[in-house]
N, C-alpha and C positions, 0 to 999 in steps of 0.2 A: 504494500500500500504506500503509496506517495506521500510526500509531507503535503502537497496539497488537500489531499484526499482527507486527511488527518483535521487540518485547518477548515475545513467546510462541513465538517462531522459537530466537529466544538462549536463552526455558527448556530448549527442545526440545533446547538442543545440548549443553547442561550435562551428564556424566554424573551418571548416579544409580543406584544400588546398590539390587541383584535381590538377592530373596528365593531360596530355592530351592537343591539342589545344583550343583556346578559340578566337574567331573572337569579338577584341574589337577596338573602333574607336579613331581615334589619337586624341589628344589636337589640337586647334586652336589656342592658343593663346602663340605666344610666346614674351620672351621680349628682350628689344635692349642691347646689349651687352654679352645676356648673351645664355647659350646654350640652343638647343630644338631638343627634339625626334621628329620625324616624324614617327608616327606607320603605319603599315603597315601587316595586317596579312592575311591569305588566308588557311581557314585548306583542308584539303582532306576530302572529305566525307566520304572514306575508307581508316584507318591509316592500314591495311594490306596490301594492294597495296603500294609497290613500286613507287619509282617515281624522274624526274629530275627535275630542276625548276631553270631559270635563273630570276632574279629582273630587270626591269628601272626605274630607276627614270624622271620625267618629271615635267616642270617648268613654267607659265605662269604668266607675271605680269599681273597685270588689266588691264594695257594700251594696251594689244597686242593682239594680237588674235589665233597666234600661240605658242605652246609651244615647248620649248628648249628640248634637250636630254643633260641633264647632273648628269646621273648615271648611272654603267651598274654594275651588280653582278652576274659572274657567276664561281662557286666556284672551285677552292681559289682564284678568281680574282676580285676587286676593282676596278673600273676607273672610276675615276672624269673628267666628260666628257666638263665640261665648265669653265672659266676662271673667272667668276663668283665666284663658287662656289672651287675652288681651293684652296688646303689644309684648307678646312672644313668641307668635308664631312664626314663621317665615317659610315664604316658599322659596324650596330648593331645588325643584324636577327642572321640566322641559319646560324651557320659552317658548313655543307656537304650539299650535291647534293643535298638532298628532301626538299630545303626552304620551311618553310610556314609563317615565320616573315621576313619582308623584313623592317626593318626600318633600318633606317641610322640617323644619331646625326649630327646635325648643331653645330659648332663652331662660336663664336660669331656674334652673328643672329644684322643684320641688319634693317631697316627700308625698306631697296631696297628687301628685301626678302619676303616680303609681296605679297600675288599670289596664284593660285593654283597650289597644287602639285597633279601630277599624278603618278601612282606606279601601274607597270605594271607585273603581273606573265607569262612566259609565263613556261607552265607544261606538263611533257611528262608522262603519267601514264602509266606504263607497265603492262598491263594487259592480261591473257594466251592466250587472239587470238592475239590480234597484240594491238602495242602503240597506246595511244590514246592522241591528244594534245587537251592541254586546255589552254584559255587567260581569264583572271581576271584582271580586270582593277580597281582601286579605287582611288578615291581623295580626297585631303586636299584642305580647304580652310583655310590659313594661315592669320592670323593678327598679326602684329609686334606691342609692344604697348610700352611705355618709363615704364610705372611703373605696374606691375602683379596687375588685377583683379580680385578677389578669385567669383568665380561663385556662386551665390545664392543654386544652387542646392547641390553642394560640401558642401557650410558648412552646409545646413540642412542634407544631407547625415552624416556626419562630428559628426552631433550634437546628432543625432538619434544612432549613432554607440555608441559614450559615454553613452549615455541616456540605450543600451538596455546592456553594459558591466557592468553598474551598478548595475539595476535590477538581472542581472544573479547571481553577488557577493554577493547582498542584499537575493537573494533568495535562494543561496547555505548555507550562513550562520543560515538562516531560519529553511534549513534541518538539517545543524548540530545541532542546538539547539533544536530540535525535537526529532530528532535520540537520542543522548545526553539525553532528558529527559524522552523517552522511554524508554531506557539503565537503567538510573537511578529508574524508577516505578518499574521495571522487580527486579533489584538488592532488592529494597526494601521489596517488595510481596517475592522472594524467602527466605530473611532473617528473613521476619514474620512469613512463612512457618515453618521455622527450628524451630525460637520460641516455637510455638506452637506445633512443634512434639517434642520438650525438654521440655515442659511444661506437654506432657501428657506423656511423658515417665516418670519423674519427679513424677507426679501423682497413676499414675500406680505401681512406685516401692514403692509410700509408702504407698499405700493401703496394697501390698504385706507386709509390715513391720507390719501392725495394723493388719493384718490377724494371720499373727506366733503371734505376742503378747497374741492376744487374746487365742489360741489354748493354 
């Protein structure tokens, strides 16, 4: 295998960041005083399709049974629908019509914030017979905690990331010093080569000289 061959192996293994939606699921846990996303994603199954899409937010503490309507996101329009939640919500998703991130940002997150959140799509796909509406519902089970708890799984994820940016560094330097001493056998064989054809050239011309002499 080639030292190129080696070198386009290692690009291959490098991640690198896709275009595109990606349906990933909010954090849980946020802490008191301080701010927290509420994710919220919903892709299209078909990014050709066209399409409109207003956000709600909804709210239940554990005590209650029903939940509150306090978000509405239909674009370019915000409204913080509870008194509650007043000047602290903020929308974070998608700037035009076709949302499919609908998160909003808590400004300093309480213990009363504790609950679950509901985040509701509702989606108009315009598609060549006629539109076609779609509702996507998802929710957050939210925990307020006084001091962040770093998840068991996060820092083995965490730990494994270092672990395999090392090996890659370990292993690219590997190639160089390979490549490198390949380089250098090749350099050396060619110059023994020369050697040896100035050695029989060398030879050759003074046979030629002992030949006239003799004559």
């Amino acid at each position: 295998m080639s030292c190129w061959t080696y070198l386009v192996v290692f690009s291959l293994l490098v991640p690198r960041s896709h275009g595109g939606c990606a349906e990933v699921d909010s954090m849980t846990e946020a802490v008191a005083g301080e701010g927290f996303l509420l994710g919220c994603i919903s892709c299209k199954k078909r990014e050709e399709v066209s399409a409109r899409a207003t956000v709600d937010w909804h709210f239940r503490p554990p005590e209650e049974d029903e939940f509150r309507h306090i978000f509405h996101y239909d674009h370019p329009t915000a409204d913080v629908l509870h008194e509650d939640f007043s000047n602290r919500l903020q929308w974070q998703g998608t700037l035009n019509d076709d949302v499919q991130i609908g998160a909003v940002y808590i400004q300093n997150v309480t213990f009363n914030d504790t609950g679950t959140y509901r985040c509701t799509f509702h989606r108009t796909l315009f598609l060549p017979l006629q539109p076609e509406k779609v509702v996507v519902e998802k929710e957050v089970e939210l925990t307020v905690v006084a001091v962040a708890n770093r998840d068991l799984t996060a820092v083995i994820s965490e730990i494994v990331m270092y672990v395999l940016i090392v090996v890659l560094q370990l292993w690219l330097i590997l190639v160089m010093i390979y490549c490198y001493k390949k380089i250098w056998d090749e350099h050396e064989a060619r110059e023994a080569r020369k050697a040896l054809k100035a050695e029989g050239l060398l030879l050759e011309s003074k046979d030629n000289c002992d030949g006239v002499q003799a004559e």
